[in-house]
PDB file with SEQRES, HELIX, SHEET and CRYST1 records, atoms N, CA, C and O in Angstrom:
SEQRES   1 A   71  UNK UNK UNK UNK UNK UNK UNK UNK UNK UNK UNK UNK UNK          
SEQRES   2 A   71  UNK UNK UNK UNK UNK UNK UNK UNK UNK UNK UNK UNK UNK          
SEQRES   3 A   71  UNK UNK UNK UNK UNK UNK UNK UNK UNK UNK UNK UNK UNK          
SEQRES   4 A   71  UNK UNK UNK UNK UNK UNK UNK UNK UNK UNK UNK UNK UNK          
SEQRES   5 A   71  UNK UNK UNK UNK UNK UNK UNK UNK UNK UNK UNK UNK UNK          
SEQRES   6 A   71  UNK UNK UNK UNK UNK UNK                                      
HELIX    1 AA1 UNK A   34  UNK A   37  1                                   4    
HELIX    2 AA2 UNK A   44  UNK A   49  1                                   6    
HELIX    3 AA3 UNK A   57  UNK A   61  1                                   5    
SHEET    1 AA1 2 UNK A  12  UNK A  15  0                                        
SHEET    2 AA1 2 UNK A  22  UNK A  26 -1                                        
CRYST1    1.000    1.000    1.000  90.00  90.00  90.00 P 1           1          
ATOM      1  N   UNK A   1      15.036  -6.483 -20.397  1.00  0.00           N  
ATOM      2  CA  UNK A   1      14.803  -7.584 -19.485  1.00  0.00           C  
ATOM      3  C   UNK A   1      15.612  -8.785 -19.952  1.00  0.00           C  
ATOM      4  O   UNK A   1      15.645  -9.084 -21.145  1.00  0.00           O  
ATOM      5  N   UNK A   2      16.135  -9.340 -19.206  1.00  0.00           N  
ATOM      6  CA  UNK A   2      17.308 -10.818 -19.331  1.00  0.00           C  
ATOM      7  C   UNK A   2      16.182 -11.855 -19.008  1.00  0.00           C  
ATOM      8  O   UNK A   2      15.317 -11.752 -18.138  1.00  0.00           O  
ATOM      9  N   UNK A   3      16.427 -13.131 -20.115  1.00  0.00           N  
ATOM     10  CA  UNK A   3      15.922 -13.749 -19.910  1.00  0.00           C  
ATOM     11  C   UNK A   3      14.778 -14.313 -19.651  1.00  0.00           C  
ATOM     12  O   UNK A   3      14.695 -15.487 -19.293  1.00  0.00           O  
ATOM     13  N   UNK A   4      13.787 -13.545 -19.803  1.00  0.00           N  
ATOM     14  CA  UNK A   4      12.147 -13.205 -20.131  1.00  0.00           C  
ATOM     15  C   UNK A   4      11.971 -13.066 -18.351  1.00  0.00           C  
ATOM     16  O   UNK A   4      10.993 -13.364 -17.665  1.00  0.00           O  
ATOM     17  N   UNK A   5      12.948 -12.652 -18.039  1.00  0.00           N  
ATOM     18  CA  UNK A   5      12.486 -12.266 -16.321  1.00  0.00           C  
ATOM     19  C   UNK A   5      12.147 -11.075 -16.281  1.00  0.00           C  
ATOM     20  O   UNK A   5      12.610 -10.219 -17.034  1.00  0.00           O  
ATOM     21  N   UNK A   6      10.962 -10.788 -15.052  1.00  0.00           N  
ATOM     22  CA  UNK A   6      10.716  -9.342 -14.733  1.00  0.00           C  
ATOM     23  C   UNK A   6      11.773  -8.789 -14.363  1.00  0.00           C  
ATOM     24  O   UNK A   6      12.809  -9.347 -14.002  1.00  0.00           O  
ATOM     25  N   UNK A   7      11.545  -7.620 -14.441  1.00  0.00           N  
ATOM     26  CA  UNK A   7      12.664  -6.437 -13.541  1.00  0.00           C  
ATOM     27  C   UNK A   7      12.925  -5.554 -14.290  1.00  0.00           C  
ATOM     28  O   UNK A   7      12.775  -5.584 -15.511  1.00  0.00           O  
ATOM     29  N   UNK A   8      13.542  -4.257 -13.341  1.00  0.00           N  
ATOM     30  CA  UNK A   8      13.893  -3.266 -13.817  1.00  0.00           C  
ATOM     31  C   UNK A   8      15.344  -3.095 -14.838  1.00  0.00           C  
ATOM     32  O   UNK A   8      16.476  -3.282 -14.392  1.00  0.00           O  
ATOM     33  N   UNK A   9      15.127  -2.807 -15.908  1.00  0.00           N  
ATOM     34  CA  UNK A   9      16.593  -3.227 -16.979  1.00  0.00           C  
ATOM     35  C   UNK A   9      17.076  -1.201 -16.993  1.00  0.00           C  
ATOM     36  O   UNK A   9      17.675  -0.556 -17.854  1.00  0.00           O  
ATOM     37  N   UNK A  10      16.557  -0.818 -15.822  1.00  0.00           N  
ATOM     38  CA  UNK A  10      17.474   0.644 -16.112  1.00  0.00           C  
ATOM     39  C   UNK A  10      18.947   0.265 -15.733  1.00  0.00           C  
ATOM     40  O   UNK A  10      19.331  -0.848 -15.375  1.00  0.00           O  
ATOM     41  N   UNK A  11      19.681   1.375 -15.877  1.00  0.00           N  
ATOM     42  CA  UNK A  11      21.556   1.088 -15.356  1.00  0.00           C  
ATOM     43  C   UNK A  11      21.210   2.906 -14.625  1.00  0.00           C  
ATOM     44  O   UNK A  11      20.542   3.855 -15.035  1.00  0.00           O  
ATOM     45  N   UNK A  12      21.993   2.693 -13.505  1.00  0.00           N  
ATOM     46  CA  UNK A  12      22.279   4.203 -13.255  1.00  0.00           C  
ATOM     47  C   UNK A  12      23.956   4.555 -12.641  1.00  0.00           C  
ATOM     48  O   UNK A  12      24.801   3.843 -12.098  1.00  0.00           O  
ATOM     49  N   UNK A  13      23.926   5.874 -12.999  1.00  0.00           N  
ATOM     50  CA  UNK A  13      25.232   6.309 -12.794  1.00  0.00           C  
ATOM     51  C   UNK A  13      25.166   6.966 -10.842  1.00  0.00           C  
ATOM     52  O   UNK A  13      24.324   7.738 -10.384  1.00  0.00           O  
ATOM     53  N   UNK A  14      26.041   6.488 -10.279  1.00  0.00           N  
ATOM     54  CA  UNK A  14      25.996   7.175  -9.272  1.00  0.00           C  
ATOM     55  C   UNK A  14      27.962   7.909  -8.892  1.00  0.00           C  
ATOM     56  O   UNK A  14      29.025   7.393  -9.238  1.00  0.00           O  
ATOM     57  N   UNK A  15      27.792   8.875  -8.305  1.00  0.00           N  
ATOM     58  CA  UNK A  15      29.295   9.647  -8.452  1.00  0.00           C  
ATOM     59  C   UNK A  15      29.566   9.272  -6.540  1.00  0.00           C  
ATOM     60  O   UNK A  15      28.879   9.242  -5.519  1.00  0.00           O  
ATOM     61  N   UNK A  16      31.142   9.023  -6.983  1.00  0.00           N  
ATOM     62  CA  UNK A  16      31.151   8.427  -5.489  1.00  0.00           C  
ATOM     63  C   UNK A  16      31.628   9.624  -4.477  1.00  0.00           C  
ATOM     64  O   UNK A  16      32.114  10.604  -5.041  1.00  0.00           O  
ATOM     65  N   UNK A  17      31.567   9.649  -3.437  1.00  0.00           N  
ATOM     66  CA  UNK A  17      31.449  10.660  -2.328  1.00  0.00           C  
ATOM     67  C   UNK A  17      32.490  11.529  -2.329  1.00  0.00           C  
ATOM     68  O   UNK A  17      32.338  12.701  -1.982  1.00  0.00           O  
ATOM     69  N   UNK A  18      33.790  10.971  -2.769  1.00  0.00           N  
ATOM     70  CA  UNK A  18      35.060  11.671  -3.088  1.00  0.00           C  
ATOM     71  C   UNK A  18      35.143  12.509  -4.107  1.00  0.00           C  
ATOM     72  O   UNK A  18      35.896  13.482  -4.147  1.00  0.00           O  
ATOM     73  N   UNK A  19      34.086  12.034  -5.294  1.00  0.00           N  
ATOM     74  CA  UNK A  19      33.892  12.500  -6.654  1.00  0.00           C  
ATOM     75  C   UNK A  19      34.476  12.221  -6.978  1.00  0.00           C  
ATOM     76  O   UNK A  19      35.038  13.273  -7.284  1.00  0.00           O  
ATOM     77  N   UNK A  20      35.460  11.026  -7.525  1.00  0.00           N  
ATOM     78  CA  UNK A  20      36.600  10.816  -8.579  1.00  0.00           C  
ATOM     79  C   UNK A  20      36.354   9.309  -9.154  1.00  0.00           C  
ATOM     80  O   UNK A  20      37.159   8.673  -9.834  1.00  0.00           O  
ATOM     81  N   UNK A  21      35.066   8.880  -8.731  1.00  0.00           N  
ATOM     82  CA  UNK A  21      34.610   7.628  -9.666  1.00  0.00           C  
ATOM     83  C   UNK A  21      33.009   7.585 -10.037  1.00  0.00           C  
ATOM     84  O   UNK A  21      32.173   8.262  -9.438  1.00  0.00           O  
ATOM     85  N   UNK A  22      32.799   6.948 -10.798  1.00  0.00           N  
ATOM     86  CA  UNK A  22      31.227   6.561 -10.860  1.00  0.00           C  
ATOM     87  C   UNK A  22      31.390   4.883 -10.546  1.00  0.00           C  
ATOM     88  O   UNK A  22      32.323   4.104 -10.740  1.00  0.00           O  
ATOM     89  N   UNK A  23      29.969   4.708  -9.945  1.00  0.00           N  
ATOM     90  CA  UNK A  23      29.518   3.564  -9.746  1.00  0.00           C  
ATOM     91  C   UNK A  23      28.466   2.818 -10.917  1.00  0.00           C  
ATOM     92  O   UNK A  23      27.603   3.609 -11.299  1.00  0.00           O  
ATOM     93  N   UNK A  24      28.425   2.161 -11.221  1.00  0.00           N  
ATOM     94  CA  UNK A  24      27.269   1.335 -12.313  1.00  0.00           C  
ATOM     95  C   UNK A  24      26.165   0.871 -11.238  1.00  0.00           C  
ATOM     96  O   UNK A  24      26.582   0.047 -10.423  1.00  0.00           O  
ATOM     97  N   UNK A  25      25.271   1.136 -11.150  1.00  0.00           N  
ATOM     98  CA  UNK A  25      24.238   0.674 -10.300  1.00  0.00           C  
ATOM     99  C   UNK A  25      22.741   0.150 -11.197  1.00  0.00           C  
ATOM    100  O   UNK A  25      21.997   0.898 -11.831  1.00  0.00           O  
ATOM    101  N   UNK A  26      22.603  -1.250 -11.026  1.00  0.00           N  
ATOM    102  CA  UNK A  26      21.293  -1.687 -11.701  1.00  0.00           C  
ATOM    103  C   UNK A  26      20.715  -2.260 -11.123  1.00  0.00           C  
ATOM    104  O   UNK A  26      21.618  -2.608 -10.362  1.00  0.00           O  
ATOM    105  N   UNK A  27      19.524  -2.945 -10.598  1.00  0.00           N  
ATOM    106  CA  UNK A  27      18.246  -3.928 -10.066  1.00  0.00           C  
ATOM    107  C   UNK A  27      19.097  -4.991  -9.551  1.00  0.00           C  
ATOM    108  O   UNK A  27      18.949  -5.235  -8.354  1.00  0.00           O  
ATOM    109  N   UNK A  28      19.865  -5.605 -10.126  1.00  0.00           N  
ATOM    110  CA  UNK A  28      21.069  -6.974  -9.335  1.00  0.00           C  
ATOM    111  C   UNK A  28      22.628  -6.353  -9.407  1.00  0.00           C  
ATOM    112  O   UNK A  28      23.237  -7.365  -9.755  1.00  0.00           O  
ATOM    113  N   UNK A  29      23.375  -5.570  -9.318  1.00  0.00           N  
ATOM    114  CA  UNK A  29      24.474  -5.300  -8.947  1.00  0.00           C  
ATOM    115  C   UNK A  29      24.381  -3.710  -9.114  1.00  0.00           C  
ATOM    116  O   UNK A  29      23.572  -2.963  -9.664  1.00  0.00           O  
ATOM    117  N   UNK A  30      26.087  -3.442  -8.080  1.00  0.00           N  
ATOM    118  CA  UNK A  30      26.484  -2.278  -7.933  1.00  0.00           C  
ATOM    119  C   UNK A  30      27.856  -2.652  -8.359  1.00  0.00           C  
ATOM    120  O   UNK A  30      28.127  -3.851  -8.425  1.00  0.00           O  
ATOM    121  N   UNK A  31      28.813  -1.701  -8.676  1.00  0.00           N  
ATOM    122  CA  UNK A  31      30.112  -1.692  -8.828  1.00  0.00           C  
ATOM    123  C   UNK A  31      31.020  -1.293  -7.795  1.00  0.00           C  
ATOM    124  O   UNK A  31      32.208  -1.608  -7.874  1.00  0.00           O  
ATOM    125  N   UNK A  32      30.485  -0.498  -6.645  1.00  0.00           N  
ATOM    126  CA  UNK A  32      31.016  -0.180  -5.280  1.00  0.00           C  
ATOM    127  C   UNK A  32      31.562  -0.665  -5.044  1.00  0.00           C  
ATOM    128  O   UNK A  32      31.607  -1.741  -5.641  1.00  0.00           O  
ATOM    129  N   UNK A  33      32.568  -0.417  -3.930  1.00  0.00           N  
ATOM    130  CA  UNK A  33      33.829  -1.425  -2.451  1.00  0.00           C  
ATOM    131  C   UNK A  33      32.610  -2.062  -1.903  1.00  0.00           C  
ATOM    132  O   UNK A  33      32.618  -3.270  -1.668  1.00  0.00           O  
ATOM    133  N   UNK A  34      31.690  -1.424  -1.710  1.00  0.00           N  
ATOM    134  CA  UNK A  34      30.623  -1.960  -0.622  1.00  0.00           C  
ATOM    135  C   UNK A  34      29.735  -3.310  -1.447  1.00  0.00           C  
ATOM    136  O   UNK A  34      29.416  -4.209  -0.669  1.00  0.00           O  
ATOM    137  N   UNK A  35      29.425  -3.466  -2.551  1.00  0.00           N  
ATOM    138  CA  UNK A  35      28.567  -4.353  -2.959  1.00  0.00           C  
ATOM    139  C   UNK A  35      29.483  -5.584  -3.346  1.00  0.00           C  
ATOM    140  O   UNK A  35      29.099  -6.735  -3.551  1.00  0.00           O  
ATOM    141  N   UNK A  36      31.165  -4.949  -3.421  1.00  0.00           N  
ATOM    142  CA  UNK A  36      32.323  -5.935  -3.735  1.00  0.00           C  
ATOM    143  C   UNK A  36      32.950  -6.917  -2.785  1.00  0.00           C  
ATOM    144  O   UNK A  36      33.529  -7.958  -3.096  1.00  0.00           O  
ATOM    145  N   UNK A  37      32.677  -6.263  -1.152  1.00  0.00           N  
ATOM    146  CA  UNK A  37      33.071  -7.058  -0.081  1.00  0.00           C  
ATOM    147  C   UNK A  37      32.111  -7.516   0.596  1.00  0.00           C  
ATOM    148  O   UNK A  37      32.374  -8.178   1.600  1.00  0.00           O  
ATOM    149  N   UNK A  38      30.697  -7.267   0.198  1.00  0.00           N  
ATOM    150  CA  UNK A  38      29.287  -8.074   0.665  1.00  0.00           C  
ATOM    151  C   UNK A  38      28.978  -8.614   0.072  1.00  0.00           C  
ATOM    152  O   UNK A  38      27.749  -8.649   0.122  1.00  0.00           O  
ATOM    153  N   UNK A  39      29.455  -9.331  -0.782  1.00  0.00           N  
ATOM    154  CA  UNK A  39      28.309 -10.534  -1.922  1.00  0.00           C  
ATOM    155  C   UNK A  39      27.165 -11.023  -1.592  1.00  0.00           C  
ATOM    156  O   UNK A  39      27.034 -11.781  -0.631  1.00  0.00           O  
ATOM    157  N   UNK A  40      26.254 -10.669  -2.307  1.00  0.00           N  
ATOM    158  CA  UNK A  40      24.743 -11.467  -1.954  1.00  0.00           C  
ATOM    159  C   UNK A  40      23.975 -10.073  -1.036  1.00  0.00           C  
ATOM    160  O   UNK A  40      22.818 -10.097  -0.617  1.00  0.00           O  
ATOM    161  N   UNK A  41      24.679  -9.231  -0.917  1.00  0.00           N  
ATOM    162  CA  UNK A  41      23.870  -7.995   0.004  1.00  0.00           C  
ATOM    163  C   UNK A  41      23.567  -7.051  -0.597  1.00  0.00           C  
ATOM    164  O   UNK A  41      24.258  -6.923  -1.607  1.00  0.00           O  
ATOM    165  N   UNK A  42      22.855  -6.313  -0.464  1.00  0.00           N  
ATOM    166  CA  UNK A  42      22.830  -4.800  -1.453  1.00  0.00           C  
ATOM    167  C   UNK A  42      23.024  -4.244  -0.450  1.00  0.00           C  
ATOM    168  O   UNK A  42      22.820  -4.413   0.752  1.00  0.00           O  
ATOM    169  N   UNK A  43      23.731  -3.085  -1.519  1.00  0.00           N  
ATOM    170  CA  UNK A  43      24.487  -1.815  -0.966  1.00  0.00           C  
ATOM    171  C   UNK A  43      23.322  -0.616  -0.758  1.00  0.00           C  
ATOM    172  O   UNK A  43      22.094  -0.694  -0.813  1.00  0.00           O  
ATOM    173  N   UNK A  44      24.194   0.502  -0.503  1.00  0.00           N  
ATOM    174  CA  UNK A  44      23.249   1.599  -0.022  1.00  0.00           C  
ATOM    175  C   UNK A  44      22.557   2.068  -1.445  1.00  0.00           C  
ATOM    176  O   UNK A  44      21.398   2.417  -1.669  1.00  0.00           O  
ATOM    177  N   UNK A  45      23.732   1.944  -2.354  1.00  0.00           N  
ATOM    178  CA  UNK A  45      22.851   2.571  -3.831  1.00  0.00           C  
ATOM    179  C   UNK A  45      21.630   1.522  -4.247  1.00  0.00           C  
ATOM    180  O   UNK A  45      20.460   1.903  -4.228  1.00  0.00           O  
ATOM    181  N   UNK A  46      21.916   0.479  -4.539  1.00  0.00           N  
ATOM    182  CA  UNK A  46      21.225  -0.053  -4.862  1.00  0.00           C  
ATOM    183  C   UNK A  46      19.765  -0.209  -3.876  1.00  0.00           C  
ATOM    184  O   UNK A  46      18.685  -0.130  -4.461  1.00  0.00           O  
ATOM    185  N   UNK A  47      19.786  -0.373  -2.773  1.00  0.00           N  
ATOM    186  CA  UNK A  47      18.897  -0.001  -1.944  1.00  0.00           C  
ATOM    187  C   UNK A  47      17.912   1.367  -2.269  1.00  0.00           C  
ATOM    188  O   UNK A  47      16.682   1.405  -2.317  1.00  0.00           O  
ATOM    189  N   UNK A  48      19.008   2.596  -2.495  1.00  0.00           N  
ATOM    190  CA  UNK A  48      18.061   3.766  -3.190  1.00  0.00           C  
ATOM    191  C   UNK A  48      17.746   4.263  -4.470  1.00  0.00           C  
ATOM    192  O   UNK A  48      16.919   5.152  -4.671  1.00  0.00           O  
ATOM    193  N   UNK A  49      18.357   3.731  -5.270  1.00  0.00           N  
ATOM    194  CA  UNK A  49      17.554   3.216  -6.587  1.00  0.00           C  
ATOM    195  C   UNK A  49      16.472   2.326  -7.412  1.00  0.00           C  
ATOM    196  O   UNK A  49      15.652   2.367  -8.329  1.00  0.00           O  
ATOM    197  N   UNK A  50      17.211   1.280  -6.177  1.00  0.00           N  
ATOM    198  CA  UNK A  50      16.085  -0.119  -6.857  1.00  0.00           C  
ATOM    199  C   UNK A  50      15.651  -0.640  -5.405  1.00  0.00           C  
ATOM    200  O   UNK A  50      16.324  -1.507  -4.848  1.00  0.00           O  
ATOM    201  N   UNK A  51      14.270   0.025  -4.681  1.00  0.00           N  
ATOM    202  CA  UNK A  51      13.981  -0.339  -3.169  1.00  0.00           C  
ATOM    203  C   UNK A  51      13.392  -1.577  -3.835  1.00  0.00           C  
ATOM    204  O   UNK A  51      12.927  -1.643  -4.973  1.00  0.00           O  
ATOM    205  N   UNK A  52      13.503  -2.624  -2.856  1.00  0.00           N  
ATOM    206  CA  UNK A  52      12.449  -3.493  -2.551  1.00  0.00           C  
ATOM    207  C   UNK A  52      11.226  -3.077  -1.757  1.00  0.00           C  
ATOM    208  O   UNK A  52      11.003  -2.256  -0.867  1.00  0.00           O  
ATOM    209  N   UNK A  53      10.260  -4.305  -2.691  1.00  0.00           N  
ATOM    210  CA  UNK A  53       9.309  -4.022  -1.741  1.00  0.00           C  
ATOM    211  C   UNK A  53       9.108  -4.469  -0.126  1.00  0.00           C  
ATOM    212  O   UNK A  53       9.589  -5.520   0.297  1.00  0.00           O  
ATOM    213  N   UNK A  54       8.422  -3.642   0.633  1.00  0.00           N  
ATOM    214  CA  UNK A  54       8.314  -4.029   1.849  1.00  0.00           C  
ATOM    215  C   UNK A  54       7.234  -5.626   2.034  1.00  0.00           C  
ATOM    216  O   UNK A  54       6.231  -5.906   1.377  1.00  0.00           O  
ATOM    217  N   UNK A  55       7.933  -6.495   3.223  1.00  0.00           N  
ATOM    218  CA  UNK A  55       7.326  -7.729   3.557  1.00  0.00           C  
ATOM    219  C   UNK A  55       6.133  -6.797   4.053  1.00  0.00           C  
ATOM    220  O   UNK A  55       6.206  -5.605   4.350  1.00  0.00           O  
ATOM    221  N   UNK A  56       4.905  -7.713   4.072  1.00  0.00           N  
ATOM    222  CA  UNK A  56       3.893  -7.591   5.123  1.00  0.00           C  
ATOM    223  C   UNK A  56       3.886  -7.877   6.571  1.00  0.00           C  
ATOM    224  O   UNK A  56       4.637  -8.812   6.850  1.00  0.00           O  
ATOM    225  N   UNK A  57       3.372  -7.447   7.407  1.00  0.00           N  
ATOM    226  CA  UNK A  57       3.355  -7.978   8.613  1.00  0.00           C  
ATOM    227  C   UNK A  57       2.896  -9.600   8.674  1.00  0.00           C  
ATOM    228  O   UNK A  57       3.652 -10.405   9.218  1.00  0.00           O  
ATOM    229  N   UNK A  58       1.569 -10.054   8.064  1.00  0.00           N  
ATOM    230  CA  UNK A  58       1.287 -11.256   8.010  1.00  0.00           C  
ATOM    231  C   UNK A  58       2.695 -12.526   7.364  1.00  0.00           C  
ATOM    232  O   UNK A  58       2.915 -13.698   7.667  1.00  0.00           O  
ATOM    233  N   UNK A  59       3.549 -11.346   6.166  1.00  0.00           N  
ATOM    234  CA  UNK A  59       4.670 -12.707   5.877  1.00  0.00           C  
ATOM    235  C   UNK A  59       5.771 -13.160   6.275  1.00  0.00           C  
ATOM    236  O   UNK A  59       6.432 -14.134   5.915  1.00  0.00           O  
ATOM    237  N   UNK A  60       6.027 -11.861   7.566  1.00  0.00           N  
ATOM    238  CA  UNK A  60       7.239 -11.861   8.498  1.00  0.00           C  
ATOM    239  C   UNK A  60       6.370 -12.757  10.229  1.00  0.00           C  
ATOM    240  O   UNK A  60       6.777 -13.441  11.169  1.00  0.00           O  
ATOM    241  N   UNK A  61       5.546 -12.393   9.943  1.00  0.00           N  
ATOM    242  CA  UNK A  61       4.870 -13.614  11.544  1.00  0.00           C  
ATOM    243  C   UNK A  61       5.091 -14.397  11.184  1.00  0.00           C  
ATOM    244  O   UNK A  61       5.780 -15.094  11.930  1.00  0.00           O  
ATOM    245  N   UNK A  62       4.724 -15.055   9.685  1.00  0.00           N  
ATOM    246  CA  UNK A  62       4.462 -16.710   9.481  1.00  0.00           C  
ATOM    247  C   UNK A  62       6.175 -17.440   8.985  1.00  0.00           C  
ATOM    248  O   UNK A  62       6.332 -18.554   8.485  1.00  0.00           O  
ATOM    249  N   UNK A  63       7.109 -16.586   9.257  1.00  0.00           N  
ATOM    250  CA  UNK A  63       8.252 -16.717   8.724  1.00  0.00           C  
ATOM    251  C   UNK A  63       9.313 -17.662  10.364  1.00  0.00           C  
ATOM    252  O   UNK A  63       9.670 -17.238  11.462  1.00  0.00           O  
ATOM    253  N   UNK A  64       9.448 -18.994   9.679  1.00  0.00           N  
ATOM    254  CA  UNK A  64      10.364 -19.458  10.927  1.00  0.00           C  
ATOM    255  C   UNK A  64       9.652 -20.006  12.050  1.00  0.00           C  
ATOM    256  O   UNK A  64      10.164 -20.719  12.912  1.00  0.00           O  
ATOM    257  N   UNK A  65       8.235 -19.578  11.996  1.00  0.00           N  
ATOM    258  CA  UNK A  65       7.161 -20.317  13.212  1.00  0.00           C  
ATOM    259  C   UNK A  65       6.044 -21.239  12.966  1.00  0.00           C  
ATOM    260  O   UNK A  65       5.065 -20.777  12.380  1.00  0.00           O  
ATOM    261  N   UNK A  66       6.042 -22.311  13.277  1.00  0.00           N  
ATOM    262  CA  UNK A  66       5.090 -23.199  12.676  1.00  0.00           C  
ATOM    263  C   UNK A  66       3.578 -22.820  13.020  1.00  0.00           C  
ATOM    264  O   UNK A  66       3.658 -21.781  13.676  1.00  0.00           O  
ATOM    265  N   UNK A  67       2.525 -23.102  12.912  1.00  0.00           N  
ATOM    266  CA  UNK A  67       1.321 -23.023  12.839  1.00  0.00           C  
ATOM    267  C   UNK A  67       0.588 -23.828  13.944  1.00  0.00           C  
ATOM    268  O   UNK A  67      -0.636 -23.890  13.827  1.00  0.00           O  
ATOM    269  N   UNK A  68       1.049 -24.330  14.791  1.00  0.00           N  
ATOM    270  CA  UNK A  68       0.797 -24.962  15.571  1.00  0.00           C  
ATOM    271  C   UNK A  68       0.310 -24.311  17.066  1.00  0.00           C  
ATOM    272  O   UNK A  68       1.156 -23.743  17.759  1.00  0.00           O  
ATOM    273  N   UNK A  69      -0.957 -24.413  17.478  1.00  0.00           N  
ATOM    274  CA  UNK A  69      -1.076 -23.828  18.912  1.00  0.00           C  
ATOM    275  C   UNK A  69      -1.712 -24.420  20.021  1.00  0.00           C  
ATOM    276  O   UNK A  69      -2.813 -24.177  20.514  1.00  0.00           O  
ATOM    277  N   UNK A  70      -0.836 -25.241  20.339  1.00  0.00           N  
ATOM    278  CA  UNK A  70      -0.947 -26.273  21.713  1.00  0.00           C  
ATOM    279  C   UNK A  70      -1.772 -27.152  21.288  1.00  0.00           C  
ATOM    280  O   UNK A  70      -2.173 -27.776  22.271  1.00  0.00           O  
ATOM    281  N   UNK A  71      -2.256 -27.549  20.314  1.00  0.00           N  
ATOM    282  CA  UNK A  71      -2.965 -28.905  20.050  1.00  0.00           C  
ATOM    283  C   UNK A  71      -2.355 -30.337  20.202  1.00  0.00           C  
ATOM    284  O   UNK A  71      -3.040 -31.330  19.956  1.00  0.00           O  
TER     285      UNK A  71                                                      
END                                                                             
């Protein structure tokens, strides 16, 4: 763990589709084309290695809409 932060400190190897590279894949980066020309996005590996957890329904309603109802 970096920095007394939570998270997952595994590294994984993933082999790329062509087979003639490996990727470095960990909890905050990939080494991919794909995680290299999306900055700030996760890629497909990282997505299936390190899922996030799913929002709730209650934290995606209250997201962007105020609380307000015709008062």
């Amino acid at each position: 763990m970096e920095n007394g932060q939570k998270g997952d400190s595994r590294l994984v190897l993933v082999l790329s589709n062509k087979k003639d590279a490996y990727y470095t894949v960990t909890s905050r980066a990939c080494s991919c084309p794909a995680a290299t020309y999306n900055p700030g996005k996760s890629c497909k590996h990282s997505r299936k290695y390190f899922p996030q957890p799913k929002k709730s329904g209650v934290e995606l309603e209250g997201r962007g809409r105020s609380d307000h109802r015709g008062e």
